[in-house]
VEXMI-386951 format. One record per residue: residue number from 0; residue in three letters; x, y, z of N, C-alpha, C in turn. Coordinates in pm, 1 decimal, padded with zeros to 6 digits. Example, Ala and Ser with C-alpha at 12.3 -4.5 7.8 and 13.67 -1.06 7.14 Angstrom:
% VEXMI-386951
{atom 0; "ALA"; {01319.0; -00569.0; 00780.0}; {01230.0; -00450.0; 00780.0}; {01320.0; -00330.0; 00780.0}}
{atom 1; "SER"; {01285.0; -00225.0; 00708.0}; {01367.0; -00106.0; 00714.0}; {01290.0; 00003.0; 00787.0}}
This chain:
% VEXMI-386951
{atom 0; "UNK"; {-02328.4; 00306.5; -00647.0}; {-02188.1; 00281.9; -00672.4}; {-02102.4; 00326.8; -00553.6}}
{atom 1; "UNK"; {-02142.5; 00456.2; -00470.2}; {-02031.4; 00539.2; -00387.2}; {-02052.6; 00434.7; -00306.3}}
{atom 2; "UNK"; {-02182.6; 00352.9; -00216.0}; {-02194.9; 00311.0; -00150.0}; {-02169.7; 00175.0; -00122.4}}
{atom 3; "UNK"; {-02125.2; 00099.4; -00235.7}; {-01994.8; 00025.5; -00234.6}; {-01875.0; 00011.1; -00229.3}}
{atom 4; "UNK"; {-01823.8; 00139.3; -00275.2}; {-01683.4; 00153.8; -00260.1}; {-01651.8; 00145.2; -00105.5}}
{atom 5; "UNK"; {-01774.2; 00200.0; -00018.3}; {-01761.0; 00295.4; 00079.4}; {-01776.6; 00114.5; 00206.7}}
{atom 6; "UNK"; {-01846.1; 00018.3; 00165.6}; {-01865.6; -00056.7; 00205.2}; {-01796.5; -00153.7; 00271.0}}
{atom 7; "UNK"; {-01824.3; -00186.3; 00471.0}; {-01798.2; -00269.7; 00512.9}; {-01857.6; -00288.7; 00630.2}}
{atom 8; "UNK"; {-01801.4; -00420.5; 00724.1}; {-01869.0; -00461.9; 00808.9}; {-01853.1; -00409.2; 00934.5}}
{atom 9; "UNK"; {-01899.1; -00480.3; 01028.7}; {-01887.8; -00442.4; 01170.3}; {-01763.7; -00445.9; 01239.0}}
{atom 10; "UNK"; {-01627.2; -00494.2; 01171.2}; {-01532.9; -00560.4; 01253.9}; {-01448.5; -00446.9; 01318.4}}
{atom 11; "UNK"; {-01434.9; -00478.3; 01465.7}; {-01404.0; -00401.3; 01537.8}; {-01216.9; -00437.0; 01492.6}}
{atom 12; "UNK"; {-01160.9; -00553.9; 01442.6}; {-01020.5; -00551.1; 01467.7}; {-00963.3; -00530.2; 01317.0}}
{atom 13; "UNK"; {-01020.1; -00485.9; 01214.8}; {-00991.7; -00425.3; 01078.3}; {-00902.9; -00328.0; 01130.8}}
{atom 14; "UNK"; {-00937.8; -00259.3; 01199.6}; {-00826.1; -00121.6; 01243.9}; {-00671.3; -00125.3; 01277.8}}
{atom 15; "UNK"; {-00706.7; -00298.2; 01300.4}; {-00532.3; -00337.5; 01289.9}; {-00439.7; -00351.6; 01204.4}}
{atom 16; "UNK"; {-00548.9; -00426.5; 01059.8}; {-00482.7; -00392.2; 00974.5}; {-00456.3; -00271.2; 00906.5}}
{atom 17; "UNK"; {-00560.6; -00184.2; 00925.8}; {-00543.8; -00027.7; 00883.6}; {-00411.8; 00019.3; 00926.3}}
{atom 18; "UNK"; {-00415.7; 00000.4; 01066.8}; {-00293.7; 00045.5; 01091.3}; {-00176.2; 00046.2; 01032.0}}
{atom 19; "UNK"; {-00133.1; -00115.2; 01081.0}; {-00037.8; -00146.7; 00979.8}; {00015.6; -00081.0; 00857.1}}
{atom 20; "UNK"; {-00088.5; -00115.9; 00753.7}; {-00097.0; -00115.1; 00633.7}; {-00088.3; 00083.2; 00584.7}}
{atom 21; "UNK"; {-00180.5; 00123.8; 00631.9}; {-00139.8; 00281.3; 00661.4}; {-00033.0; 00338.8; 00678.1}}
{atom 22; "UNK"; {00010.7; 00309.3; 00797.5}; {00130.5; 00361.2; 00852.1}; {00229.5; 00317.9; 00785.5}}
{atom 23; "UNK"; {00273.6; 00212.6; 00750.1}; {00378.1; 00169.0; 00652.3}; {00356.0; 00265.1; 00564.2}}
{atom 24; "UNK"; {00221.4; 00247.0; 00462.2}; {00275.1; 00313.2; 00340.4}; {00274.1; 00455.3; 00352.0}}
{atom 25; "UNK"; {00243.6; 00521.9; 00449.8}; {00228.6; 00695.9; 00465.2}; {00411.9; 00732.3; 00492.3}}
{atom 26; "UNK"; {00435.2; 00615.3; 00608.5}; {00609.4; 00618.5; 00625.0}; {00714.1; 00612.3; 00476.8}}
{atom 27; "UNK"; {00657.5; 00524.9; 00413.8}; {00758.0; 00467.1; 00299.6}; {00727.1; 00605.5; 00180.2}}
{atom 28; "UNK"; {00596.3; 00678.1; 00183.5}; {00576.1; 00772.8; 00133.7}; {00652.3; 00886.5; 00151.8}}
{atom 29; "UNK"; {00613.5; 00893.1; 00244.2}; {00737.2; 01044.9; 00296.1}; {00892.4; 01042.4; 00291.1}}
{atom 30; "UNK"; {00965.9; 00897.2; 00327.5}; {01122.4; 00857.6; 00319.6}; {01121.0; 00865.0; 00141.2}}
{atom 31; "UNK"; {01016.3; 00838.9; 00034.4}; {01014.3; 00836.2; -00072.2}; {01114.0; 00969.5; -00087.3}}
{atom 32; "UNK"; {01049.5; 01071.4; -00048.6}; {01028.5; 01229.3; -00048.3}; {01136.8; 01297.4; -00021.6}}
{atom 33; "UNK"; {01185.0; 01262.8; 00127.4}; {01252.1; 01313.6; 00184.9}; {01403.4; 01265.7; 00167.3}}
{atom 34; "UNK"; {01423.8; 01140.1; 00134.1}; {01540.2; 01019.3; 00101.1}; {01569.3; 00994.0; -00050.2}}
{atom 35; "UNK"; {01529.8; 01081.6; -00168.6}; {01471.0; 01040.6; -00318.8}; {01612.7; 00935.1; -00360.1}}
{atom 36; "UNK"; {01705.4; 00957.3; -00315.9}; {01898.1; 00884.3; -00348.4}; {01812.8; 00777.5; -00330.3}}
{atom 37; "UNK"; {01810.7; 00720.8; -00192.0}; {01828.3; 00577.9; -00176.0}; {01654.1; 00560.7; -00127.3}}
{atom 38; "UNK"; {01583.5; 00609.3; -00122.5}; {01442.9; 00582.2; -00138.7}; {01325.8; 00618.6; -00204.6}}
{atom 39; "UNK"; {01378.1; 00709.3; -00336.4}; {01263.0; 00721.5; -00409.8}; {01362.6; 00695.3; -00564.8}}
{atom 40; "UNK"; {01384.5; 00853.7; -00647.3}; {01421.5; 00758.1; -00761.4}; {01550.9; 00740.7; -00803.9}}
{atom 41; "UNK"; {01647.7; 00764.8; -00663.1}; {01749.5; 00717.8; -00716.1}; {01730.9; 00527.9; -00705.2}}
{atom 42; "UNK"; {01677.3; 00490.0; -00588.8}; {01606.2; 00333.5; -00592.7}; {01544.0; 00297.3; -00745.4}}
{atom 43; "UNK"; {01456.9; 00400.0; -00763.1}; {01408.3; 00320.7; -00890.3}; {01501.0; 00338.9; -01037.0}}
{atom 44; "UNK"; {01601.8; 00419.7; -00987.5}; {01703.6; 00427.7; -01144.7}; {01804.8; 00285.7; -01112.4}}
{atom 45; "UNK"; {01791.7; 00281.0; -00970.6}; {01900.8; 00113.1; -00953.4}; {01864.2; 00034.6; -00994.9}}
{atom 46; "UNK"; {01751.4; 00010.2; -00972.7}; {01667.0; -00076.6; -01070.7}; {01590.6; -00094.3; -01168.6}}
{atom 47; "UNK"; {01637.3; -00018.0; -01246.1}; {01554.5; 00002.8; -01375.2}; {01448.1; 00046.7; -01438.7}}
{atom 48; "UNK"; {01379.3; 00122.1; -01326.3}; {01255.2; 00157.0; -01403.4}; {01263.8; 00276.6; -01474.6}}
{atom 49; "UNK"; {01149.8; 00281.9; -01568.3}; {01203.5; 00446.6; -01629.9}; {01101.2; 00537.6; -01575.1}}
{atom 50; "UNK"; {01223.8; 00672.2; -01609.6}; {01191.5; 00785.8; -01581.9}; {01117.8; 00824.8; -01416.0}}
{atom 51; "UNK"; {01276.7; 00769.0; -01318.6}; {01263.2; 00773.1; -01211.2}; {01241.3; 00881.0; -01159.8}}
{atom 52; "UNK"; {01292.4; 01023.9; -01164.0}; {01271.4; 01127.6; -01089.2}; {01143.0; 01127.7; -01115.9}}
{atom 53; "UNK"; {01034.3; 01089.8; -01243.6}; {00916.2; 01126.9; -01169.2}; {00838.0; 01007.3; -01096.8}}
{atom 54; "UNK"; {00834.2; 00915.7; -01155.2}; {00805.8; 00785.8; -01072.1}; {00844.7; 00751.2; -00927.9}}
{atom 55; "UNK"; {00934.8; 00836.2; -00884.6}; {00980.5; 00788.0; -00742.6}; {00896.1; 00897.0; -00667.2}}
{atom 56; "UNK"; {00871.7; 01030.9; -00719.6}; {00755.8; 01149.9; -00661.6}; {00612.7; 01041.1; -00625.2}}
{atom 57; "UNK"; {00596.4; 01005.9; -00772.0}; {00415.7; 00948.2; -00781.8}; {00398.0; 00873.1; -00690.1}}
{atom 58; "UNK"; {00506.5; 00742.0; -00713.7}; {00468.2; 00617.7; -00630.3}; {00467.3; 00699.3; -00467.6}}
{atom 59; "UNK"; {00590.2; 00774.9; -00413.9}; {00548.0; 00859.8; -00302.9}; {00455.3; 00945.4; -00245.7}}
{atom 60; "UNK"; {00410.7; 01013.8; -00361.6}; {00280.4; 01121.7; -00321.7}; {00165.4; 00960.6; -00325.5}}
{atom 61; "UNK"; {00157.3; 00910.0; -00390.5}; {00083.0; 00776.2; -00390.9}; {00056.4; 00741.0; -00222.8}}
{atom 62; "UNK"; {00158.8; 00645.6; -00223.2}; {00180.0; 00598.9; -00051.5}; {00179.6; 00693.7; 00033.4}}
{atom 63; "UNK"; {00144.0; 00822.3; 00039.8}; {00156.8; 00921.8; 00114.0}; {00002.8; 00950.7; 00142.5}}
{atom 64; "UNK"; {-00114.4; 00992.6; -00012.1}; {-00200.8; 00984.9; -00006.1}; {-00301.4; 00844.8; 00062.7}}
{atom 65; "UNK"; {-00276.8; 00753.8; 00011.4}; {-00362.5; 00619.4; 00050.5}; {-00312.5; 00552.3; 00168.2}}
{atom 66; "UNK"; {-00194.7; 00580.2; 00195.6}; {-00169.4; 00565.7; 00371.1}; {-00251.6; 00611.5; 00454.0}}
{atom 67; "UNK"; {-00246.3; 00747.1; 00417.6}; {-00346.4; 00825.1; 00503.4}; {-00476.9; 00820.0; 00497.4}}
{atom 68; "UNK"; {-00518.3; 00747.1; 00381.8}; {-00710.4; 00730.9; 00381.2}; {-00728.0; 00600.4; 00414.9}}
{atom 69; "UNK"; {-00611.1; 00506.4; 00462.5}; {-00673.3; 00409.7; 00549.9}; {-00601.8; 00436.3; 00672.6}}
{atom 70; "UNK"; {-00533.8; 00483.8; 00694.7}; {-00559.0; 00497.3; 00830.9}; {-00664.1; 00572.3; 00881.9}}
{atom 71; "UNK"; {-00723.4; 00643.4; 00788.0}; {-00849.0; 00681.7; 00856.0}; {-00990.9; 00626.6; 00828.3}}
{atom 72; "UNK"; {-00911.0; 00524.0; 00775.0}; {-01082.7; 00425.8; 00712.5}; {-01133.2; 00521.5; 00598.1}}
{atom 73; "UNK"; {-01057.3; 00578.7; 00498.8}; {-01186.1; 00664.2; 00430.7}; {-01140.0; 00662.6; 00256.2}}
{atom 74; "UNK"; {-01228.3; 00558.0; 00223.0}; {-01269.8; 00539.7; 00077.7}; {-01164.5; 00399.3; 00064.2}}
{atom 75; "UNK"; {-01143.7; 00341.6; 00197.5}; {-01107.1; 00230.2; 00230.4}; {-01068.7; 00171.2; 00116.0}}
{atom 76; "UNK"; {-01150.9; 00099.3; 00044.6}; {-01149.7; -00001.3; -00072.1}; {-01072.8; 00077.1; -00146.4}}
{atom 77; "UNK"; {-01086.9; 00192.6; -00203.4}; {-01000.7; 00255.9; -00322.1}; {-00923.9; 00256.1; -00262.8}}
{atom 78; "UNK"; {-00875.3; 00334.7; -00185.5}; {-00705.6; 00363.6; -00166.2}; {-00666.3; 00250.4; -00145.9}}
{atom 79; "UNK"; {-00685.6; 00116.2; -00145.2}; {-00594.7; 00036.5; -00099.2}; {-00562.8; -00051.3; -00285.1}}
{atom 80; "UNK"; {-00633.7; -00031.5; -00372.5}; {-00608.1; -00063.3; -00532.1}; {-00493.8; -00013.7; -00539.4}}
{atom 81; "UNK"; {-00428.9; 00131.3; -00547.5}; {-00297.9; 00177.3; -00585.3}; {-00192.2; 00102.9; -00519.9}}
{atom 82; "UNK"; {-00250.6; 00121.2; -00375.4}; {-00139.1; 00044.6; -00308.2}; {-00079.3; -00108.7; -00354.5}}
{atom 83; "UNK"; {-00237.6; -00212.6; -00402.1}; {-00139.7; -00333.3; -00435.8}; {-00089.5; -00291.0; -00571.1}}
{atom 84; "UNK"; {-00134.6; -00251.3; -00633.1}; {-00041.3; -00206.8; -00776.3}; {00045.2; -00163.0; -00716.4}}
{atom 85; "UNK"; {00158.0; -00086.4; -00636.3}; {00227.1; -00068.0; -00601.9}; {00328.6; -00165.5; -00529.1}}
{atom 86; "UNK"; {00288.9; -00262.7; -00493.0}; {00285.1; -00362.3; -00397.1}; {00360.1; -00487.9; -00548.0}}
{atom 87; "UNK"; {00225.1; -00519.1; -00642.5}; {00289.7; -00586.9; -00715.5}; {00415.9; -00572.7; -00828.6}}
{atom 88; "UNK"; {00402.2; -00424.4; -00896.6}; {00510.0; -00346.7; -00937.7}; {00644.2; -00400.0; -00856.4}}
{atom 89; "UNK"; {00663.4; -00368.5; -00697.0}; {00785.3; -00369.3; -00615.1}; {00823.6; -00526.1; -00622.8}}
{atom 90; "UNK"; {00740.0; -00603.3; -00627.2}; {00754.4; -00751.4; -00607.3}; {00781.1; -00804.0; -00773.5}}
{atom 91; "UNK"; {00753.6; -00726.7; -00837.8}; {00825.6; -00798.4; -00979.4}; {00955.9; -00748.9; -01037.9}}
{atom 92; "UNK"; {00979.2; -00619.9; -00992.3}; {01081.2; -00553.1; -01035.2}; {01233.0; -00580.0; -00936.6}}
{atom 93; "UNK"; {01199.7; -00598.1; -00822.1}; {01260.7; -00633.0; -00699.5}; {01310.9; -00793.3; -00647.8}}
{atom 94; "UNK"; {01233.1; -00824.5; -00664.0}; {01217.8; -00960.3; -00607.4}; {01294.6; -01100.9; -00720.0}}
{atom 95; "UNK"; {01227.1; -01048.6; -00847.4}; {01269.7; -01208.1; -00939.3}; {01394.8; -01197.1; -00988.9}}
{atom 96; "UNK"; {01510.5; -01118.5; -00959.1}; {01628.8; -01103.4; -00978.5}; {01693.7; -01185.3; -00897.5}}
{atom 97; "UNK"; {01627.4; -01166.4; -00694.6}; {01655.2; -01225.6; -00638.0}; {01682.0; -01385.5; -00640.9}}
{atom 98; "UNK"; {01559.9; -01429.0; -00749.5}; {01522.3; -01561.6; -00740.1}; {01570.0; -01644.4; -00845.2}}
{atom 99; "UNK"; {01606.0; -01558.0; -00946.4}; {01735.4; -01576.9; -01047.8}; {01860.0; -01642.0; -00978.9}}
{atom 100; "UNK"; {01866.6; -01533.7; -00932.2}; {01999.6; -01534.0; -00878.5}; {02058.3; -01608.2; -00756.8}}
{atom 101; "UNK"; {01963.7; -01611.4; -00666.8}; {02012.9; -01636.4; -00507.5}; {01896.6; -01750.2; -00496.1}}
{atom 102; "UNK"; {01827.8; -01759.8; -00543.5}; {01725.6; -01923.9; -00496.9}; {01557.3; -01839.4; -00416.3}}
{atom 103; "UNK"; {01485.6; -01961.5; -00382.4}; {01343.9; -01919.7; -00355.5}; {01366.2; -01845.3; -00172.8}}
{atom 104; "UNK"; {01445.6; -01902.0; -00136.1}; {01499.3; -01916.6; 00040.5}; {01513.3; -01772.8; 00045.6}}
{atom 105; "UNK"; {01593.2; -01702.1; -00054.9}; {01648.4; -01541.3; -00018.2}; {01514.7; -01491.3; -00090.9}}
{atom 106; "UNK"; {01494.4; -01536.8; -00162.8}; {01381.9; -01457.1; -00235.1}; {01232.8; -01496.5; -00137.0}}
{atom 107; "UNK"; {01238.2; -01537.8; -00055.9}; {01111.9; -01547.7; 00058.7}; {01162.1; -01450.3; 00141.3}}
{atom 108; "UNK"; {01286.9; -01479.6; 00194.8}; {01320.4; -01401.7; 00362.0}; {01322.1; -01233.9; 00275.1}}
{atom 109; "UNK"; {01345.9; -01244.0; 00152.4}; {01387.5; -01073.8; 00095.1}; {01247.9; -01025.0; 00068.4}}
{atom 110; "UNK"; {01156.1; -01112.1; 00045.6}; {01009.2; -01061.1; 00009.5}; {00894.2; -01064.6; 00104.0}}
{atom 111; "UNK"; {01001.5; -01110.1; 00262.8}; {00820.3; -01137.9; 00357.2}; {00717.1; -00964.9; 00367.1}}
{atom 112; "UNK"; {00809.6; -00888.3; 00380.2}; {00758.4; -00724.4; 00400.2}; {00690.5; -00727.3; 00283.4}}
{atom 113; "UNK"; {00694.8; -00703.7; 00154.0}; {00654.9; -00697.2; 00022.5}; {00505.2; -00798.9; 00062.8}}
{atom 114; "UNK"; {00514.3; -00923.2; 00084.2}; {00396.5; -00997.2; 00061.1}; {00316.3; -00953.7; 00171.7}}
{atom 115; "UNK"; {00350.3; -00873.2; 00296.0}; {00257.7; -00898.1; 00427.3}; {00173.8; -00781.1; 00364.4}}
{atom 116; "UNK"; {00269.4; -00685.0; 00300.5}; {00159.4; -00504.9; 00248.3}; {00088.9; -00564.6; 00156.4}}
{atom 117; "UNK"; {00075.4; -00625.1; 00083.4}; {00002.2; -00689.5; -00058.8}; {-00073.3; -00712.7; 00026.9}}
{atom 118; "UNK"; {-00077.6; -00858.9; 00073.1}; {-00177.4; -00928.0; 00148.1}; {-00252.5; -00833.8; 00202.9}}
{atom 119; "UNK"; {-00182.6; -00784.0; 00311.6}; {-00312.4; -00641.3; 00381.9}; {-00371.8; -00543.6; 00306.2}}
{atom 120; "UNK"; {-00282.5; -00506.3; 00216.2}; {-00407.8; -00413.4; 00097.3}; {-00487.7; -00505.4; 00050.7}}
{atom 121; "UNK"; {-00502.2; -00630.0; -00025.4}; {-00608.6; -00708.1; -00037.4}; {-00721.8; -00713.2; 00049.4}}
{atom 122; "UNK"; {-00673.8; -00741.4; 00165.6}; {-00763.0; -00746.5; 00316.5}; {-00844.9; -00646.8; 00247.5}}
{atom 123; "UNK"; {-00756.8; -00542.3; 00301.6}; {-00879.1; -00430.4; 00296.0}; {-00951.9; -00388.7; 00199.7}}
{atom 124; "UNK"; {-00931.3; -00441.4; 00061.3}; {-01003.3; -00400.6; -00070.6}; {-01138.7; -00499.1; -00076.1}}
{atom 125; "UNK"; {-01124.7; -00616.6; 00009.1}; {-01213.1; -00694.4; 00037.1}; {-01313.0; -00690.8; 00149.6}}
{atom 126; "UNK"; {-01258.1; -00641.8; 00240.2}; {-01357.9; -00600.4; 00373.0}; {-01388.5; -00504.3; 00374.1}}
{atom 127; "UNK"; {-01282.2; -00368.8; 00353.9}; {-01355.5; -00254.0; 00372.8}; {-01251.3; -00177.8; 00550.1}}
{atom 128; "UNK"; {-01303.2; -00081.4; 00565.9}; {-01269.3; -00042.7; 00652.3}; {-01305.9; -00062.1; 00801.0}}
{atom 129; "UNK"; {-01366.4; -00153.1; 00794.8}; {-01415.5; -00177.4; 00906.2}; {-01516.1; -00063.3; 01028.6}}
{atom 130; "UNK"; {-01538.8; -00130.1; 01139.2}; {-01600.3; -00033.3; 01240.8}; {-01607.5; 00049.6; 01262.4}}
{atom 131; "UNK"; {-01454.7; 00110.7; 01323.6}; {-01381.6; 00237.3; 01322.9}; {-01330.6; 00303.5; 01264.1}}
{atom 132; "UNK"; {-01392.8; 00328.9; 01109.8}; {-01334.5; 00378.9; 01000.9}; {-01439.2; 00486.5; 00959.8}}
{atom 133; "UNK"; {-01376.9; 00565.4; 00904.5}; {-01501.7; 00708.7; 00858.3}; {-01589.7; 00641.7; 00730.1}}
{atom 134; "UNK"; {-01559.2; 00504.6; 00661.4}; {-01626.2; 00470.7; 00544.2}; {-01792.7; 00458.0; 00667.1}}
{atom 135; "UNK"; {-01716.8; 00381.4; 00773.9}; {-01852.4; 00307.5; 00842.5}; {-01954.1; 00439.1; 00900.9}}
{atom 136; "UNK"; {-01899.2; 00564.2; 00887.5}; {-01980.8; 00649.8; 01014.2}; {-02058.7; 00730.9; 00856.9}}
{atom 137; "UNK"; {-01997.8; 00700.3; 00753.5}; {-02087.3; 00762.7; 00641.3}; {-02191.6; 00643.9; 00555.1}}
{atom 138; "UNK"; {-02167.9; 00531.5; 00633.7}; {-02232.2; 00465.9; 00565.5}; {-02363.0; 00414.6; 00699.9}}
{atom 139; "UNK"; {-02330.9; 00482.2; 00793.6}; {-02439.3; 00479.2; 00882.1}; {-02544.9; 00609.2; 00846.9}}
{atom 140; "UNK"; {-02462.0; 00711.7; 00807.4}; {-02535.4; 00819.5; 00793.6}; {-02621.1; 00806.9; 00629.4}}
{atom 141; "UNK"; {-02662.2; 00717.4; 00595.0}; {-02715.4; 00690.5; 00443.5}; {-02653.2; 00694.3; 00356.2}}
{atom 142; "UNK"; {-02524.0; 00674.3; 00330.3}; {-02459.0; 00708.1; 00198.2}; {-02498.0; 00576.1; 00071.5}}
């Protein structure tokens, strides 16, 4: 079982999307934290979700944690599950008001960020961490 989770290929340019995809959510984690008014739960009391002061912590300690285990390639595939749950959460709660309201045009240009992190957490729940990732140097070592 570990040794699937842990599982991927040779690709030397996965690390790009790690990047990406990492660094965003370790960033959006910490502004969660540090910004809670307008980026953790005072955001999520604007929009409705409940019981924001703690939900705006989680989803942050969240993106804070799994940012950081792909940017280091490690347990690759899992950490990147929370993230699209996180990913699809923001895109339903966020987004179809837009599309109510303002048409598909604002609701594309307002959602390209939202769909590029989805998409790349998918990536990686599907490939894995690639080359340069600590999944690959434990899965050389027999895991």
């Amino acid at each position: 079982m570990f040794s699937k989770i842990i599982h991927t290929d040779n690709s030397k340019t996965t690390i790009i999307i790690r990047l990406i995809v990492g660094g965003v959510f370790l960033s959006e984690g910490i502004q969660k934290l540090l910004f809670p008014a307008i980026r953790g739960a005072g955001r999520f009391e604007k929009i409705g979700l409940p019981s924001p002061e703690f939900f705006g912590s989680f989803v942050g300690i969240f993106e804070i944690l799994c940012g950081a285990f792909i940017l280091l390639g490690l347990l690759t595939r899992l950490a990147s599950i929370p993230l699209i749950i996180i990913m699809l959460v923001a895109i339903a709660t966020t987004k179809t008001s837009i599309l109510a309201s303002e048409g598909i045009w604002e609701l594309l240009h307002g959602s390209r960020t939202d769909w590029a992190m989805l998409l790349g957490s998918m990536f990686l729940l599907i490939k894995g961490g690639g080359n340069w990732s600590i999944d690959k140097i434990v899965m050389r070592n027999g895991a």
